[in-house]
N, C-alpha and C positions, 0 to 999 in steps of 0.2 A: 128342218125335217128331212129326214133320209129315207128313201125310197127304195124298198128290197124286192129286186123283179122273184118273181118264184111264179114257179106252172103249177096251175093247179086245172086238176081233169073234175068237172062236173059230172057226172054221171046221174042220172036218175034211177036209173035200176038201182047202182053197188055203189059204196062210198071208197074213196081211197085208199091206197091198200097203208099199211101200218108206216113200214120201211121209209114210204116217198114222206110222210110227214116227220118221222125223225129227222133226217135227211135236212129239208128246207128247215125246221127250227135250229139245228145247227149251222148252216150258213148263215141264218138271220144275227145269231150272237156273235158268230167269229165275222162277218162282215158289218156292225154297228161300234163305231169310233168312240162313242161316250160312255157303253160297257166296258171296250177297254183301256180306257185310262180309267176310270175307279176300281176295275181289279188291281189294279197296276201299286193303283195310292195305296189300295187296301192293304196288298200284300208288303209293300214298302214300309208304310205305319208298322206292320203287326213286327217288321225284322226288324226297326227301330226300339219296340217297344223290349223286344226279347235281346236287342245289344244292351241298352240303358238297363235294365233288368240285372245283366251280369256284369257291367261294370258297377252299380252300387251296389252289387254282392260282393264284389273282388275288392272295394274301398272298405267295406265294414269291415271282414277278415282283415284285410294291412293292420287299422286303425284297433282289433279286439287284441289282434296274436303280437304286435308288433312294436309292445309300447316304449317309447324312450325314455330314459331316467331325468329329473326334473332339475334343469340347470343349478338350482343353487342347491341340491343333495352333494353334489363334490364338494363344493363353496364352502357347508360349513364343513365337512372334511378336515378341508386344510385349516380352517380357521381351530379346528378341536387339537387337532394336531402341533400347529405354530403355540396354542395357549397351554398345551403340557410342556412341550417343550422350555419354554420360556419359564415355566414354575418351576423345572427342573435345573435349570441353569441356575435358576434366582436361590435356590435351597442349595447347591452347593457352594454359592459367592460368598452366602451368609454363612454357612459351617466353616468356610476356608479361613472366612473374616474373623471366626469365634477362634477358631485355634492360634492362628497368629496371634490374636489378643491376647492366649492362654501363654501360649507358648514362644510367645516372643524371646528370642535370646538378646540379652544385652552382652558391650563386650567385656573382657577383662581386662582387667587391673592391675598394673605391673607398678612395684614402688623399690624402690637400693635401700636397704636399710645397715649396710654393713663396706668395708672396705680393709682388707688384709693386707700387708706387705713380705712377703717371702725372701730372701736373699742369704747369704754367706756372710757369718759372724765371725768368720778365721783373719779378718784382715781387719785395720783400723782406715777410715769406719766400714764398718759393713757395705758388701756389697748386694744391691736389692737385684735380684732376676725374677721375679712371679709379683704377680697383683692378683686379687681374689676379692670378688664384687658379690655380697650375697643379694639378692632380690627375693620379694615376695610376688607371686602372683596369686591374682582373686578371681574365682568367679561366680559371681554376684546372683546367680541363676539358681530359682528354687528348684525348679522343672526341666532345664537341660545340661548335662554336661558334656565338658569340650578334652577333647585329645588332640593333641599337638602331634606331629611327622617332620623331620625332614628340620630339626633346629639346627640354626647357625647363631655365633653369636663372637660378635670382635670391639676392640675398642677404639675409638677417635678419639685423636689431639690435635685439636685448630680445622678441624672437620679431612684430619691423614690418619688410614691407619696405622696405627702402632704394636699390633699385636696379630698375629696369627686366628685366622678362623676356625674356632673351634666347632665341632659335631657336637648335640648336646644329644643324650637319649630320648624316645620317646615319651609324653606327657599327658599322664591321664587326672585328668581334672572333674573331682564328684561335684556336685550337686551341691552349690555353699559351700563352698570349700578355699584353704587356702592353701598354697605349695609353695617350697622355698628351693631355690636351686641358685648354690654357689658355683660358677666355673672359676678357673684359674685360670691366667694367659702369662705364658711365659712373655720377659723382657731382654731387649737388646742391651748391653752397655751404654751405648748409643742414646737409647733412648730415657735409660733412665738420666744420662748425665744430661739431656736435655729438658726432663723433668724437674730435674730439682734446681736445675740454675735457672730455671726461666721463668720460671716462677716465686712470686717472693713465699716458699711454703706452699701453697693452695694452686692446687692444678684442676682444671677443670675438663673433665671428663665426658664422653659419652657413650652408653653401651649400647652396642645393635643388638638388637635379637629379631632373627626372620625366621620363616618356616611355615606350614601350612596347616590347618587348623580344620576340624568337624566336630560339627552339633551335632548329640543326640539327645531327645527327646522323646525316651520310653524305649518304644520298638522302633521308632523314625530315625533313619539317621539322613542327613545330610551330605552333600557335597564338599570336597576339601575347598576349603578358600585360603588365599594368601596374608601371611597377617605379620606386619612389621612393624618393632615395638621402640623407640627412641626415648633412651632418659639419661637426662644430665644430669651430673653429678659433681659436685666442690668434693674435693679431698684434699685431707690433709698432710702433706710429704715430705718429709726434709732427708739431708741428705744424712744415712747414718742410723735413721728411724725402721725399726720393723717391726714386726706384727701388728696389732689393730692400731690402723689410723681410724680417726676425728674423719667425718662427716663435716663440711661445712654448709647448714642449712639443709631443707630437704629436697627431694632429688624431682623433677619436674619430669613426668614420661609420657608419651602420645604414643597411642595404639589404634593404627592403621589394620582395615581387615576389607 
């Protein structure tokens, strides 16, 4: 218990005047300890309640205005993305796969089917300076055809050659089709007298043909590729002999490209 001294005037006649009891009822409250600690909590609580007040005001606003997008919305993203893409790769492997199929070029066909001997009939016997080798070429292609650039073409004896490199012209090859082209190679004395004694008759021959080669196929054309063509050939030779020689057997040719 707390003891609050205050003057108080008794009078019998008049009662105290107004002022002195304001006066001591104020003292009494501002000098009493356990009035002020519960103003104290009071007013403490009511700022506590008005901070927590605005901060789960200030959390709902973050959490209404503030929303973030839902981890696996990008996820399938990419996954939509990686699975067109992939379809779209896959449809052009197969289109690429159908037209090579269609359009696959196989190569050609080169076969000798001919052999001429040229030479000077003013002397006994004739003197032979030219040989002339006709060839067929095929090519075998419903769907594309091939033009040749850049021909060369010479003969081998014993794997030397014996003849000068000829330039052949440009070669346009349809579509199933088949082309014949004779060159001529002039001969040395040299080599003809090497021809015919060295052989009992039948000389064995090889003609190069090189140069570069493109497919077209419609509107597509292709790149030049390298293409070298090897075929043997038995002929028939003696010394004194011209115009068409005999063939011995038929002529074996591999086409490099």
């Amino acid at each position: 218990m707390y003891s609050t001294p205050f003057l108080l005037h008794v009078c019998h006649d008049q009662p105290p005047p107004l002022h002195l009891l304001i006066n001591i009822l104020t003292r009494t409250i501002c000098s009493h300890p356990q009035l002020n600690i519960n103003q104290n909590q009071t007013d403490n609580h009511h700022s506590n309640m008005v901070t927590d007040d605005k901060h789960t005001h200030e959390t709902i606003i973050i959490d209404s205005n503030h929303k973030k997008p839902s981890p696996s919305t990008g996820q399938r993203t990419h996954q939509t993305v990686a699975s067109v893409v992939l379809v779209v790769l896959l449809l052009i492997g197969i289109t690429a796969l159908v037209l090579w199929l269609v359009y696959r070029p196989h190569n050609p066909r080169f076969t000798v089917v001919g052999a001429t001997v040229f030479g000077v009939n003013t002397t006994s016997p004739p003197v032979i300076t030219s040989v002339q080798l006709t060839f067929l070429t095929r090519n075998p292609n419903d769907r594309v055809s091939i033009h040749y650039d850049h021909l060369r073409t010479f003969l081998l004896y014993k794997n030397q050659p014996i003849t000068p490199t000829l330039l052949l012209p440009p070669l346009h090859h349809k579509k199933d089709s088949t082309v014949a082209v004779t060159p001529i190679w002039l001969l040395s004395p040299a080599v003809v007298n090497g021809l015919t004694t060295d052989e009992a008759g039948v000389v064995s021959l090889r003609m190069v043909l090189t140069g570069k080669l493109r497919w077209k196929a419609g509107g597509i054309r292709m790149g030049h590729k390298g293409v070298y063509v090897g075929c043997d050939v038995m002929v028939g030779l003696k010394i004194g002999t011209l115009g068409q020689v005999p063939l011995v057997g038929p002529s074996v040719c591999r086409v490099d490209i």
